[in-house]
N, CA, C and O of each residue as an XYZ file, in Angstrom:
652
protein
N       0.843     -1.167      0.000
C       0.000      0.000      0.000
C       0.896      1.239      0.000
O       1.847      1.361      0.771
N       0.495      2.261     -1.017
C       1.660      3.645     -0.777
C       0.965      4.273      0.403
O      -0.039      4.085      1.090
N       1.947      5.083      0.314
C       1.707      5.896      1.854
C       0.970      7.180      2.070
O       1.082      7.957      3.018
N       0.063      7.275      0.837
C      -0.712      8.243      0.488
C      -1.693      7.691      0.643
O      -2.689      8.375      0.878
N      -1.850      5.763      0.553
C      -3.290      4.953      0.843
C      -3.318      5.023      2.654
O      -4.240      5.398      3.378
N      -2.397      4.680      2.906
C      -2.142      4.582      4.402
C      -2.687      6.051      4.953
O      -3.773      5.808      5.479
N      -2.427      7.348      5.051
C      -2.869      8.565      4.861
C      -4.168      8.773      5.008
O      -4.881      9.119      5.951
N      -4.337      8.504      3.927
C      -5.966      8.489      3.844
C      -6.938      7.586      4.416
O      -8.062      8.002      4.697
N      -6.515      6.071      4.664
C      -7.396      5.449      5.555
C      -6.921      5.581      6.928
O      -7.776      5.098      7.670
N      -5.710      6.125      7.723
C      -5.592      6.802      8.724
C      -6.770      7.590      9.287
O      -7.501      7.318     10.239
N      -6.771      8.428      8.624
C      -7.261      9.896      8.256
C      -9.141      9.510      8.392
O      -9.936     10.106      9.119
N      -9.412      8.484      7.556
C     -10.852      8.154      7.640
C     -11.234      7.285      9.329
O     -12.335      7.061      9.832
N     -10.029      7.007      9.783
C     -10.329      5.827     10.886
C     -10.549      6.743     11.665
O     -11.638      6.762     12.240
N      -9.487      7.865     11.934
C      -9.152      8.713     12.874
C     -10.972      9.747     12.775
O     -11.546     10.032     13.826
N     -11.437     10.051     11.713
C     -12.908     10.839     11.839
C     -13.345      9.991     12.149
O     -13.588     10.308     13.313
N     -13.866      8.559     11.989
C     -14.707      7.702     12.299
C     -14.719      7.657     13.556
O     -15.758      7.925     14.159
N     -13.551      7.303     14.230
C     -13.616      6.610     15.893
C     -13.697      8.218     16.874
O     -14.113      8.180     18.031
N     -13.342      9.273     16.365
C     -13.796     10.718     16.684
C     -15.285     10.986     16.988
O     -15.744     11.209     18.108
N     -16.073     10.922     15.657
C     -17.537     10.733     15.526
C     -18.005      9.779     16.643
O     -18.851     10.122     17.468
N     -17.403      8.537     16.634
C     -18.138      7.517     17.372
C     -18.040      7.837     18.827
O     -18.888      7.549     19.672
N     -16.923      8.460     19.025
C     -16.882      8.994     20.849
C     -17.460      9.921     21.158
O     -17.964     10.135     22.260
N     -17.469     10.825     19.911
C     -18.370     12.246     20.609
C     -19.756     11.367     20.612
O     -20.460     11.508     21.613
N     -20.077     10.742     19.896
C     -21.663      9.925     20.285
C     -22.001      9.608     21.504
O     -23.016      9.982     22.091
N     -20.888      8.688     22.035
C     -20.387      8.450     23.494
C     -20.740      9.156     24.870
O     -21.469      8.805     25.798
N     -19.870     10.406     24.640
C     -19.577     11.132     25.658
C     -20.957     11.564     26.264
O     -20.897     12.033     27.401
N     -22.182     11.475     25.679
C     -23.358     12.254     26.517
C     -22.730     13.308     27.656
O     -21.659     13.914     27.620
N     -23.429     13.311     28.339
C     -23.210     14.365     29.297
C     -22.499     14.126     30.511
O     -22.746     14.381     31.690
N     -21.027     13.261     29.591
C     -20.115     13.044     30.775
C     -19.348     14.366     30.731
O     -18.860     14.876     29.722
N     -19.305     14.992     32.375
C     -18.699     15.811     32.293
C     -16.984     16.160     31.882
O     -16.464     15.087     31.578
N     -16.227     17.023     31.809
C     -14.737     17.343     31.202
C     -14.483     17.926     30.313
O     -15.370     17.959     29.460
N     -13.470     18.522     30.074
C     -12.779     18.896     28.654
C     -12.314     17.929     27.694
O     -12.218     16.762     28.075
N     -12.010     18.226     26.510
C     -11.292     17.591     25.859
C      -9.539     18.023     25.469
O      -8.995     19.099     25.219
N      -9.137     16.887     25.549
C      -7.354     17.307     25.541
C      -6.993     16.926     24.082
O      -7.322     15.812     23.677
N      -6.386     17.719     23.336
C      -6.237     17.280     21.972
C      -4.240     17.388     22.064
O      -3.477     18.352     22.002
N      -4.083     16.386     22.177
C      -2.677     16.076     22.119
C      -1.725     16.301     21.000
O      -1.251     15.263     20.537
N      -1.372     17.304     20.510
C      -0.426     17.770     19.104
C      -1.543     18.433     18.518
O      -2.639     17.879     18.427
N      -1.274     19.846     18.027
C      -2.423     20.554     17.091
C      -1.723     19.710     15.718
O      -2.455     18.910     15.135
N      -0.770     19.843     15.388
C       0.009     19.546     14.343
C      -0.741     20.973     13.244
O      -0.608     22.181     13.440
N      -1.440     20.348     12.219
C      -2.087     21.313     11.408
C      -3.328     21.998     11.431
O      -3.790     22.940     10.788
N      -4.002     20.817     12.913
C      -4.798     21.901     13.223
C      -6.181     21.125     13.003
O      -7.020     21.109     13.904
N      -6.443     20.329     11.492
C      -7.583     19.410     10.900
C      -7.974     18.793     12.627
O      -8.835     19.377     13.284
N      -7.517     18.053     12.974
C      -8.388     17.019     14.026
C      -8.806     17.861     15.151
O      -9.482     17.397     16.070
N      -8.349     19.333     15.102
C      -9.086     19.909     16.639
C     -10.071     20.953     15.959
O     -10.881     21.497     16.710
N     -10.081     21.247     14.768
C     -11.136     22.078     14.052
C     -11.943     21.053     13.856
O     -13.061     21.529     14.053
N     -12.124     19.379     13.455
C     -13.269     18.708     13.486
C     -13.394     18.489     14.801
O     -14.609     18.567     14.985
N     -12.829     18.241     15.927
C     -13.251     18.358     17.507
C     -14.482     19.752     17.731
O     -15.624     19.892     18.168
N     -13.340     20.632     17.090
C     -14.570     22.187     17.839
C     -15.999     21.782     16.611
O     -17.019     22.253     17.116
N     -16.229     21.315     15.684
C     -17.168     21.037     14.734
C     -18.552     19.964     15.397
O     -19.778     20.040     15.476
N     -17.397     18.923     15.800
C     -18.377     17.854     16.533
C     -18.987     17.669     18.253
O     -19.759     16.902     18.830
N     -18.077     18.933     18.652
C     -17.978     18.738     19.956
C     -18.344     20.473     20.481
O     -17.883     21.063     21.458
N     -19.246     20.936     19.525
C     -19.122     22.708     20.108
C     -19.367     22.827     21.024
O     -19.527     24.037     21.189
N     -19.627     22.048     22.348
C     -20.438     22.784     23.384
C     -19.133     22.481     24.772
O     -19.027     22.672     25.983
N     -18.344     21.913     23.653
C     -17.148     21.147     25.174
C     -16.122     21.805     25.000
O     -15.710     22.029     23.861
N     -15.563     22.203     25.981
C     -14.222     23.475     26.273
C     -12.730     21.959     25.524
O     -12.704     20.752     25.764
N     -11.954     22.646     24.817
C     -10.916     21.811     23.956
C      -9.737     22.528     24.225
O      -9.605     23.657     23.754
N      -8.686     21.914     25.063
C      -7.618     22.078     25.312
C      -6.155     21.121     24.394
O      -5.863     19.926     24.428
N      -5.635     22.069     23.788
C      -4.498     21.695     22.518
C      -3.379     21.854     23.320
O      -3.319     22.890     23.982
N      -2.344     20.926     23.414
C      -1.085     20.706     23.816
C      -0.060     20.701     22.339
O      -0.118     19.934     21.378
N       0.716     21.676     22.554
C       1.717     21.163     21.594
C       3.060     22.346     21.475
O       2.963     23.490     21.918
N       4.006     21.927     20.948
C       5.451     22.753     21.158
C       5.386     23.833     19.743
O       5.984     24.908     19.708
N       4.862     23.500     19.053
C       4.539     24.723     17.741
C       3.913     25.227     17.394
O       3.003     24.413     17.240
N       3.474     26.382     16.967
C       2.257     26.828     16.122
C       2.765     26.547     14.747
O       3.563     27.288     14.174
N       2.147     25.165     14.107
C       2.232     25.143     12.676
C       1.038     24.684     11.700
O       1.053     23.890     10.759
N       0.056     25.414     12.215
C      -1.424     25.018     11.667
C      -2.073     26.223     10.745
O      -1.602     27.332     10.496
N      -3.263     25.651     10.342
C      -3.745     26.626      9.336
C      -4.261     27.617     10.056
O      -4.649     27.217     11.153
N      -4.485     29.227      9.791
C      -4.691     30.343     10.832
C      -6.254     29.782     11.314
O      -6.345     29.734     12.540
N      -6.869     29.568     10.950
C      -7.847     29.315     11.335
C      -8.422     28.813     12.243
O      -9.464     29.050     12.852
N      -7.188     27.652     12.320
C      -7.675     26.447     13.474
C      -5.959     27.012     14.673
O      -4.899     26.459     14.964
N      -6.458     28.038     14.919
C      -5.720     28.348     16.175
C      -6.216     28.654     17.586
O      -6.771     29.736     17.776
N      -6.041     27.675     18.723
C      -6.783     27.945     19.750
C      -6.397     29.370     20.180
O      -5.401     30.064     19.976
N      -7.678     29.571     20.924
C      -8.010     30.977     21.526
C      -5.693     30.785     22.672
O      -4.810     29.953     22.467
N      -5.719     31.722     23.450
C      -4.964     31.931     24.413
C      -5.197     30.641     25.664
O      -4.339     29.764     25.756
N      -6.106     30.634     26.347
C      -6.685     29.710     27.075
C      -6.896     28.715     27.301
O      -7.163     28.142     28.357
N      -6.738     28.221     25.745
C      -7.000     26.906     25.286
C      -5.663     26.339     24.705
O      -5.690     25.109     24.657
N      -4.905     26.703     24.408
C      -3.533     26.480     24.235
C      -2.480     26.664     24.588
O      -1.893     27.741     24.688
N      -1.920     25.045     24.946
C      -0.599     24.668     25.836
C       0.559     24.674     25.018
O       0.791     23.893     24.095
N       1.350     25.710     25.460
C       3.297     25.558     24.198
C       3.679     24.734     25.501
O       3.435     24.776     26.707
N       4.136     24.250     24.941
C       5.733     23.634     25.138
C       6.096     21.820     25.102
O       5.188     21.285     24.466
N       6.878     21.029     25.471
C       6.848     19.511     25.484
C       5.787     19.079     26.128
O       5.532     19.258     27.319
N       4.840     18.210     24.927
C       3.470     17.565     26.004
C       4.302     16.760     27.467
O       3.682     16.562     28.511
N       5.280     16.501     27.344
C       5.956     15.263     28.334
C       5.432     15.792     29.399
O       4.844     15.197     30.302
N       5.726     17.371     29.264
C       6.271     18.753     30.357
C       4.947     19.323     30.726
O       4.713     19.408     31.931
N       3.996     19.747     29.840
C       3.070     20.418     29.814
C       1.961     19.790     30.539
O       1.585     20.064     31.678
N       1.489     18.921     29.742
C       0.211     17.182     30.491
C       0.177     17.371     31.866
O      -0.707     17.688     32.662
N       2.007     16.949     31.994
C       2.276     16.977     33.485
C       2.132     17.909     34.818
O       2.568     17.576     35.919
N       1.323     19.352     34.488
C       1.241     20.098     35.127
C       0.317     21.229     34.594
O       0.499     22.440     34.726
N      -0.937     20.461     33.826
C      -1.918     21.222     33.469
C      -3.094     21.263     33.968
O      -3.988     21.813     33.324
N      -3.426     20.522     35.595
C      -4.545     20.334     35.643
C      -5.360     21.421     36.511
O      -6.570     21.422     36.740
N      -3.895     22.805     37.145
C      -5.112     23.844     37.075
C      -5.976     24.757     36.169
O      -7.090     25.280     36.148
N      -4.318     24.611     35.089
C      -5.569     25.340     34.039
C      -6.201     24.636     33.641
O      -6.921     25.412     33.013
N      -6.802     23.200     33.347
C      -7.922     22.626     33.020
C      -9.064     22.676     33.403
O     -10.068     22.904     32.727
N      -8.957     22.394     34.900
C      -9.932     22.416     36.028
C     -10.655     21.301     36.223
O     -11.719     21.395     36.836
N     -10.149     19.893     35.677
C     -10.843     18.777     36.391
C     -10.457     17.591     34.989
O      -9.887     17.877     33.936
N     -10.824     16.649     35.292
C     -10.484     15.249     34.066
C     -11.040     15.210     33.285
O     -12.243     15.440     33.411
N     -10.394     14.842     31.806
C     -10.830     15.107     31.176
C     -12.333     13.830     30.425
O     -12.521     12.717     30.915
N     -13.058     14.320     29.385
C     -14.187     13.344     29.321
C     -13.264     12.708     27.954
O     -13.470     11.514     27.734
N     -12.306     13.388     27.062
C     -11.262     12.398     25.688
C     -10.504     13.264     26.177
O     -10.649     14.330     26.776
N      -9.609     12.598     25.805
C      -8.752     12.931     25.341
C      -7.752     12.021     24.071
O      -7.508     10.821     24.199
N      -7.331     12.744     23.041
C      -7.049     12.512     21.873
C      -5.370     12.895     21.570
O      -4.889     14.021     21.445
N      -4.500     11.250     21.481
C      -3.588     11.903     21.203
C      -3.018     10.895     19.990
O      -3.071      9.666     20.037
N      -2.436     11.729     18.839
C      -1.919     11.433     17.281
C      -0.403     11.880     17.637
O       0.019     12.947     17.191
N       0.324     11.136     18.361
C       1.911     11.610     18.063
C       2.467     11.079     18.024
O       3.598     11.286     18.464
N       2.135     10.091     17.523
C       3.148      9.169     16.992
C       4.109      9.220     15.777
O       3.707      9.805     14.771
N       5.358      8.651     15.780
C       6.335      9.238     15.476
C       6.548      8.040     13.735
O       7.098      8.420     12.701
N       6.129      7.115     13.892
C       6.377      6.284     13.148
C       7.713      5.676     13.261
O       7.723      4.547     12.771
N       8.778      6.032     13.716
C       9.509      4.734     14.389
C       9.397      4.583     15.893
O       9.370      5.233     16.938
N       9.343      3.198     15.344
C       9.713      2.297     16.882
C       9.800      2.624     18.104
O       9.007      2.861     19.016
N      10.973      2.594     17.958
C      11.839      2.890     19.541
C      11.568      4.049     19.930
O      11.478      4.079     21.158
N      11.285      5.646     19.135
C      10.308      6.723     19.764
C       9.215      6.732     20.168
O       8.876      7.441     21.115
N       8.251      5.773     19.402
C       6.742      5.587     19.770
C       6.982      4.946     21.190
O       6.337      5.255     22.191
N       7.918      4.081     21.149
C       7.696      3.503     22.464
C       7.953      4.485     24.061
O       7.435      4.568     25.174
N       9.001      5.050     23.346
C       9.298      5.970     24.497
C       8.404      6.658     24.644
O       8.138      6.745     25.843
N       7.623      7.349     23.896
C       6.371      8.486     24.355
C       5.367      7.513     24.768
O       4.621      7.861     25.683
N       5.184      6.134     24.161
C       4.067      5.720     24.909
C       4.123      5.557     26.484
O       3.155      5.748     27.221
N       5.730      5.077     27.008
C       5.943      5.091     28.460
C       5.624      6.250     29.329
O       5.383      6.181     30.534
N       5.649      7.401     28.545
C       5.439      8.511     29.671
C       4.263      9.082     29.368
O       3.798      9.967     30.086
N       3.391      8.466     27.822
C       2.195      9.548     28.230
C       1.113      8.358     28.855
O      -0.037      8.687     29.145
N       1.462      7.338     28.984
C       0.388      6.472     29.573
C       0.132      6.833     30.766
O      -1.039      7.180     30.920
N       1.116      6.911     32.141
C       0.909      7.363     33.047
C      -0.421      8.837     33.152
O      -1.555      8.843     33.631
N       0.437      9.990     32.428
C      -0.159     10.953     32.336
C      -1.686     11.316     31.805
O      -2.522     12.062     32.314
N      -1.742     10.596     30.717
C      -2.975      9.638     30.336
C      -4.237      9.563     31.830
O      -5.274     10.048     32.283
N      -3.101      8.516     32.067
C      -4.449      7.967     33.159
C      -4.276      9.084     34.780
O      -4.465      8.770     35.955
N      -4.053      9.787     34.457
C      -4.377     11.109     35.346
C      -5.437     11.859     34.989
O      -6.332     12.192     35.766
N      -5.368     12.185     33.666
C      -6.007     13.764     33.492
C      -7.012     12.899     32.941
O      -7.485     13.771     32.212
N      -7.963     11.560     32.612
C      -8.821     11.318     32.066
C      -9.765     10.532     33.515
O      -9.371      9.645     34.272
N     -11.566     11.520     33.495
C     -11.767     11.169     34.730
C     -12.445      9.599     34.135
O     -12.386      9.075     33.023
N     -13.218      9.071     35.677
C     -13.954      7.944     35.310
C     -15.030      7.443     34.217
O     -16.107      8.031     34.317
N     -14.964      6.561     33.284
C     -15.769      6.649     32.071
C     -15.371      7.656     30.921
O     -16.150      7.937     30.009
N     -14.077      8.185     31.036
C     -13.778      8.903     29.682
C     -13.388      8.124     28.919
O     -13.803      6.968     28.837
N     -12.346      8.729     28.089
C     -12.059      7.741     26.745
C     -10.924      8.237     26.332
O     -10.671      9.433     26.480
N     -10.230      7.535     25.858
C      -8.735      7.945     25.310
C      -8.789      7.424     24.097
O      -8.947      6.204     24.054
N      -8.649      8.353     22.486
C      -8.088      7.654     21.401
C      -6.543      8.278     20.867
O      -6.133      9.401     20.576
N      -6.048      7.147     20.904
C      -4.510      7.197     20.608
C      -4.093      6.475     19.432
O      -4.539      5.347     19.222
N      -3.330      6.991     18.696
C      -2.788      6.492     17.437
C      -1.919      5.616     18.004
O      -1.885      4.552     17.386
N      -0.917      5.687     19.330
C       0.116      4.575     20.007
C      -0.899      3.209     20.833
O      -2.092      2.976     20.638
N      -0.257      2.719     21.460
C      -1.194      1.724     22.243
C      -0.108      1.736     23.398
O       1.082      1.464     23.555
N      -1.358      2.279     24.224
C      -0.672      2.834     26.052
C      -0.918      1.447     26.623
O      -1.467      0.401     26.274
N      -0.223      1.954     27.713
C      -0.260      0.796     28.926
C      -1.449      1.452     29.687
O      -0.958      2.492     30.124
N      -2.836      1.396     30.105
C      -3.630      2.209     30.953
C      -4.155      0.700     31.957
O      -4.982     -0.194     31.775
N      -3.431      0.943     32.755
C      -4.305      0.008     34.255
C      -5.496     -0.368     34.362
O      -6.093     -1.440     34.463
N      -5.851      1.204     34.301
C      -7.380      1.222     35.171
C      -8.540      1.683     33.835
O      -9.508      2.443     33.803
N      -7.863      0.784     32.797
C      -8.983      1.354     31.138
C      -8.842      0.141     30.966
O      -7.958     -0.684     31.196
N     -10.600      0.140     30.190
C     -10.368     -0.938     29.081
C     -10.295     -0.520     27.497
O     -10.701      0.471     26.889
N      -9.662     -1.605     27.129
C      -9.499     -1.426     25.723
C     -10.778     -1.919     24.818
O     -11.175     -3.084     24.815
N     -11.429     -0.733     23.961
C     -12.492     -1.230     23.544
C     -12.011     -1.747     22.267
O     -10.863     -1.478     21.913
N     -12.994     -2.663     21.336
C     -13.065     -3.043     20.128
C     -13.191     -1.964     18.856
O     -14.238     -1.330     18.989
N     -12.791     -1.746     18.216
C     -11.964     -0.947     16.796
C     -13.644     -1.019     15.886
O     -13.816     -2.126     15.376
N     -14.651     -0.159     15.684
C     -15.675      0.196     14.849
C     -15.263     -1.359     13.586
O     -14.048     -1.557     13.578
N     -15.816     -2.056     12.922
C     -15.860     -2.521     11.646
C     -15.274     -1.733     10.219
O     -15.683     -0.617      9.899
N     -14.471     -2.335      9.591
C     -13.624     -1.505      8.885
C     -12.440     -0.775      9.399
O     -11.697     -0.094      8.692
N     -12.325     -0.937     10.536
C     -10.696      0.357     11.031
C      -9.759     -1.462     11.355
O     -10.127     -2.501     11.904
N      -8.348     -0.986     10.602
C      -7.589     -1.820     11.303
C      -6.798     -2.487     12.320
O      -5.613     -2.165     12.411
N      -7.239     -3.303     13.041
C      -6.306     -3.454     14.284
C      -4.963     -3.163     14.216
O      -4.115     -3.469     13.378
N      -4.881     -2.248     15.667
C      -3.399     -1.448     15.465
C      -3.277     -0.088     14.792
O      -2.322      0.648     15.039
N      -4.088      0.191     14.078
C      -3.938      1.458     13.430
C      -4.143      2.826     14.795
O      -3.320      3.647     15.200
N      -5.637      2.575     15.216
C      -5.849      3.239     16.423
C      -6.452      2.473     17.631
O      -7.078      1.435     17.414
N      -6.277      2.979     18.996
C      -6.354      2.192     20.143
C      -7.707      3.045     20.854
O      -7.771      4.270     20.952
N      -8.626      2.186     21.258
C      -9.761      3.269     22.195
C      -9.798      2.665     23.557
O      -9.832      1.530     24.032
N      -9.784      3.580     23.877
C     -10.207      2.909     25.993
C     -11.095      3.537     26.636
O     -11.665      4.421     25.997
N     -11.388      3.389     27.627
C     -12.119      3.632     28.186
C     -12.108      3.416     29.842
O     -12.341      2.341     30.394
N     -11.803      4.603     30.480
C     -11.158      4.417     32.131
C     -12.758      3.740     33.193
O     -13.868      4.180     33.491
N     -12.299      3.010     33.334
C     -12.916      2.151     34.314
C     -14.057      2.833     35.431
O     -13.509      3.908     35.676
N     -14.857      2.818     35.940
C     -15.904      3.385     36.738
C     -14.994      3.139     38.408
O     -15.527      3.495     39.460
């Protein structure tokens, strides 16, 4: 498969299992944590599908389209490692997703970020939220749900923190 097919059914899994959580979330309370703006696409369809829920963007750059730039308030600079780790007054409580795409595509980096954002992970997400991650965390106290029909195992991971 070229990597422009890969891309694009990424890209379709990643709206799909998005859609399917905001279905989810009813009126569990929290923010949403959007882990890397990168360009910006996955937190402009967040504010699209999710208008009524406060969306907090972590990330070390502004390199997105002007458009999809969080307000002041809503956006965290610097290393998520760094940032995650010491955001939960400006948040103000756990989150109901949080959504993180940072994966690196090699190996031995994915693995390393998966070791430290799993922990952090299972902090800032309260009881009955949901985590979708392009990596596959270690989360204790989550279960790992089953992948919608059509998305490939491994591509993306969903959980769901335990009651």
């Amino acid at each position: 498969m070229s990597r422009l097919d890969s891309f694009i059914r990424r890209l379709k899994a990643q709206k799909a299992l998005l859609e399917d959580i905001a279905g989810r979330l009813g009126d569990l309370e929290g923010p949403v944590l959007e882990l890397g703006l990168g360009n910006g696409r996955t937190y402009d369809h967040l504010r699209e599908i999710l208008p009524d829920r406060e969306i907090f963007v972590f990330d070390r750059d502004l390199n997105c389209h002007p458009s999809c730039i969080p307000d002041a308030d809503h956006m965290i600079f610097g290393e998520i490692h760094d940032t995650l780790a010491f955001c939960g007054p400006r948040i103000g409580s756990q989150a109901a997703l949080i959504h993180a795409d940072i994966g690196s595509g090699d190996p031995t980096t994915d693995l390393a970020t998966s070791s430290w954002l799993s922990p952090l992970v299972s902090i800032h997400t309260r009881a009955g939220g949901y985590v979708l991650s392009g990596l596959a965390l270690d989360l204790k106290d989550f279960k790992e749900l089953d992948l919608p029909e059509g998305i490939r195992p491994g591509r993306y991971h969903i959980y769901r923190k335990v009651d």
